[in-house]
N, C-alpha and C positions, 0 to 999 in steps of 0.2 A: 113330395119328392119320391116317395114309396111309389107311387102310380107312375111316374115316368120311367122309372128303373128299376127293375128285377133283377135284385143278389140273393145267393144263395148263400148260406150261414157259414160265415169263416170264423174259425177260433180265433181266439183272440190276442193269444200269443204265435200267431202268424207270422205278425214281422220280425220276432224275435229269430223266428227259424230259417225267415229270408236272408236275415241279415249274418246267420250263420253259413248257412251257404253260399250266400255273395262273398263274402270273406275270406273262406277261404278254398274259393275259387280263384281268388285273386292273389292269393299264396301260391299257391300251385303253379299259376301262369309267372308269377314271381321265377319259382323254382325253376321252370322248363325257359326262362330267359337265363339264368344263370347258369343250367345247364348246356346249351346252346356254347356256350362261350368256355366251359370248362372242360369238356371231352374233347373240343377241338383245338383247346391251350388257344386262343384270341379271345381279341375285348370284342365284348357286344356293342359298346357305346363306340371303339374306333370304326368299329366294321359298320354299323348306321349310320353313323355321323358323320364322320371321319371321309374315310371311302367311299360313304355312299354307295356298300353295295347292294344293291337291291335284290340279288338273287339270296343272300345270308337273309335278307327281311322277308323276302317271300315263304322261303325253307319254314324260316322261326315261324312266320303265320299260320302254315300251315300245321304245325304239330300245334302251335295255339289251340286254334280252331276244332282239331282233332281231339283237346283234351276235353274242350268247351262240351263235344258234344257225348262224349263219351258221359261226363259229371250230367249230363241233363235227363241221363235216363237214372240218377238218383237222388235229382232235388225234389224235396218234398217225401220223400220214400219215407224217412224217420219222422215225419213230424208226428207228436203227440206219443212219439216215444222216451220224450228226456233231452234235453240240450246237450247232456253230455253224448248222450246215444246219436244225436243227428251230428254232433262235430264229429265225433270216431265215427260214423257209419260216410261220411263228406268227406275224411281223410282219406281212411282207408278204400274207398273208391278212386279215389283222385290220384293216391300213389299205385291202384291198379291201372289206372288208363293211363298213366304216362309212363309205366313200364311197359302195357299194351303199345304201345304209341312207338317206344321204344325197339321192344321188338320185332314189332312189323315194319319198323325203316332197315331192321339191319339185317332182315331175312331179303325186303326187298332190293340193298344195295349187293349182297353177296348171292341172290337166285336170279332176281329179275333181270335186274339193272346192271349185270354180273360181268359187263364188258369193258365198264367205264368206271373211275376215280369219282363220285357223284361229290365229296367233301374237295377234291382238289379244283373239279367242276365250277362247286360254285362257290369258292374262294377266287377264282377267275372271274366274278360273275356271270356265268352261264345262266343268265335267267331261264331258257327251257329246260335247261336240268332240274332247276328249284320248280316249275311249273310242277313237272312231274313227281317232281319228291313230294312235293305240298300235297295234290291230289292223291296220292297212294296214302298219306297219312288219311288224310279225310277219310278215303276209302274204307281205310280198315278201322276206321274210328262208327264208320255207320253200322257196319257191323257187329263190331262189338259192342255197341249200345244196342242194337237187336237182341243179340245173346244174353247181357245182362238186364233185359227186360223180360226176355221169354224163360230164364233161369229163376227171375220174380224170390232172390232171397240172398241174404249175406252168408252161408254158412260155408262148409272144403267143398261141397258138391258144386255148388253155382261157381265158385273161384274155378272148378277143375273143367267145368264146362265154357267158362269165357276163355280158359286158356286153349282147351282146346278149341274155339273159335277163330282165334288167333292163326291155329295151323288153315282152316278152313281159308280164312282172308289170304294165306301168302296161295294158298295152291289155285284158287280160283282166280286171283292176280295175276300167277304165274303163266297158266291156261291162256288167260285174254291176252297178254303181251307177247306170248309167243306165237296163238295167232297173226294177231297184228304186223311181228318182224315177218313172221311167211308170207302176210299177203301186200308189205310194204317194199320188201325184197322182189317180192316177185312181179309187180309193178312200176318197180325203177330197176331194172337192170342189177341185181343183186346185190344194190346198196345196202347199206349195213344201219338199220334205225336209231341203234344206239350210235353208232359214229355221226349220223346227220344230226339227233340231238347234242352233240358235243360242238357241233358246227356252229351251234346257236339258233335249229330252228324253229323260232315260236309257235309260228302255227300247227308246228305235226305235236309239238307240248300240248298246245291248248285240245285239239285233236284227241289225242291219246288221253289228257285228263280226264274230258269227258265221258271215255270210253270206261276209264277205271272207276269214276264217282256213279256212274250208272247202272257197271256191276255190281258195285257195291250194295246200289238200293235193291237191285232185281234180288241179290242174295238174301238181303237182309228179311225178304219176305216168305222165306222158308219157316220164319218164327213163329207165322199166321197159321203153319200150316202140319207143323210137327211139334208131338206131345212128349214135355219134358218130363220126362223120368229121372229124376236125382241119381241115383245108383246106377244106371244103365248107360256109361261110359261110355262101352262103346256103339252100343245103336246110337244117342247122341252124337256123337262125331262121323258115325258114319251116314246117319242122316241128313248131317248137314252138308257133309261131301256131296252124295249123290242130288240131294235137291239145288246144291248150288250149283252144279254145275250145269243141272239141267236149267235152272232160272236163268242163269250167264248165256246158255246156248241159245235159247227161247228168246231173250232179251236180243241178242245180237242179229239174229233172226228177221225181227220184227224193226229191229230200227235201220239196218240196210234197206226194208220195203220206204221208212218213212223219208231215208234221205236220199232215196230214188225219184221220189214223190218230189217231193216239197224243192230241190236242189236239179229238178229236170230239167235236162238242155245243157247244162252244169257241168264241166269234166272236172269234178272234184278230185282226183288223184292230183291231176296237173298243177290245178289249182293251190293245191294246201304243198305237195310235196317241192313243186320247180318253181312256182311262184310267192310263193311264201305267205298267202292269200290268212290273213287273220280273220278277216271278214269270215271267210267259208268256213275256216276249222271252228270259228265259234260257233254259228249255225248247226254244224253236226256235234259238236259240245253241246248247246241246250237242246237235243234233241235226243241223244244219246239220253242224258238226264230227265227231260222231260217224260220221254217213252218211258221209260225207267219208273217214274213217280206213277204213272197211268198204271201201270202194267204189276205193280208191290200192292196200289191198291181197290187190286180185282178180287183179290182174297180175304179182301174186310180189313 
């Protein structure tokens, strides 16, 4: 069996540490379903089951998902430190990235998204509102798992630097969506992008996701490329300001060439904005992303 497969030497209280992390990871998403339902005074179980509203399950998935990955940049980080060390070092991450999580939805419902009721939204089920909500969480979840892998420790300096990461994610967000309304406005006769997503239109969601989940990676590869200094507050933050924005500028750049490309002949405006075209918006969603994934890893 040796000769058919090459392992490399795992401890041997491995699964003990898996199973420490599997668990309560699965506390944590416990919490962020209970909390879901208790900030916004409703049941989770009527609004699923019940109502069947799908823009509340989309929303809820997306901070899910956003916690999932945030915890991924610290499974394994404790092992062979102590069981107790890896549940406290599993916790107290987990209740950092769903405060992370947290407030990167309500800087983006009060900066970005600053036109529109996003909770009354999708209590309506407005599922593009939830598209949108969901992908902004992801967004800032790629991020901050950047940060707290390029910060490489639990102590006040790495907390102070993920948090300030956090302002990094609302302002580089803020940046791409307000592009987007100028050149969506200026494209439809001065329509209003946040009124069209109230309208219910999926495709300019999926669209727009795209565009936020691929700033997010383009950002998040300033960690490849900037030397952390614990005590240097603020060149940390302002390093990550000036590189993000240049990575988001760079990025947007480089994926209007690919979906010139790849969508030619294609009057994508019309398509995704008047005709409501899903097809196309996802097209320039995995390409947005795609280029994104290519382009974070040119820098190793």
């Amino acid at each position: 069996m040796e000769q058919l497969v090459k392992l490399i030497p795992l401890s041997n209280d491995l699964a003990i540490y898996l199973a420490i992390d599997v668990s309560i990871t699965l506390l944590l998403l416990f919490v962020i379903r209970s909390l879901s339902g208790l900030f916004k005074k409703v049941s989770v179980r009527e609004e699923l089951g019940v109502k069947d509203n799908f823009a509340f399950g989309i929303s809820m998935a997306g901070r899910m998902f956003a916690l999932i990955i945030v915890l991924s940049s610290v499974v394994g980080r404790h092992t062979g430190l102590g069981y107790e060390a890896a549940a406290l070092g599993m916790l107290l991450f987990g209740l950092l990235g769903i405060l992370l999580v947290k407030i990167g939805r309500f800087g983006h419902d009060k900066l970005i998204l600053n036109r529109l009721d996003k909770e009354e939204m999708i209590g309506e089920k407005n599922v593009s509102v939830a598209i949108v909500d969901a992908c902004s969480a992801v967004a800032s979840a790629i991020v901050a798992k950047s940060i707290i892998d390029w910060a490489d420790g639990a102590d006040a300096n790495a907390f102070v630097a993920v948090f300030s990461g956090a302002l990094v994610v609302l302002s580089v967000l803020l940046f791409a969506t307000r592009l987007y309304e100028f050149r969506f406005a200026d494209k439809n006769q001065n329509s209003s992008f946040q009124r069209t997503l109230c309208n219910g239109q999926i495709a300019l969601a999926i669209q727009h996701g795209g565009n936020l989940i691929g700033i997010a990676i383009a950002v998040s590869a300033a960690s490849k490329i900037l030397i952390y200094e614990p005590t240097a507050y603020v060149s940390n933050i302002t390093g990550w300001l000036i590189s993000g924005f240049l990575l988001a500028s760079m990025l947007m750049f480089l994926t209007s060439i690919a979906k010139r490309v790849v969508l030619a002949g294609v009057n994508r405006q019309t398509e995704v904005s008047l005709q409501h075209n899903i097809g196309i918006a996802s097209i320039e969603a995995v390409l947005s992303v795609g280029i994104a994934m290519l382009f974070a890893n040119i820098f190793g």
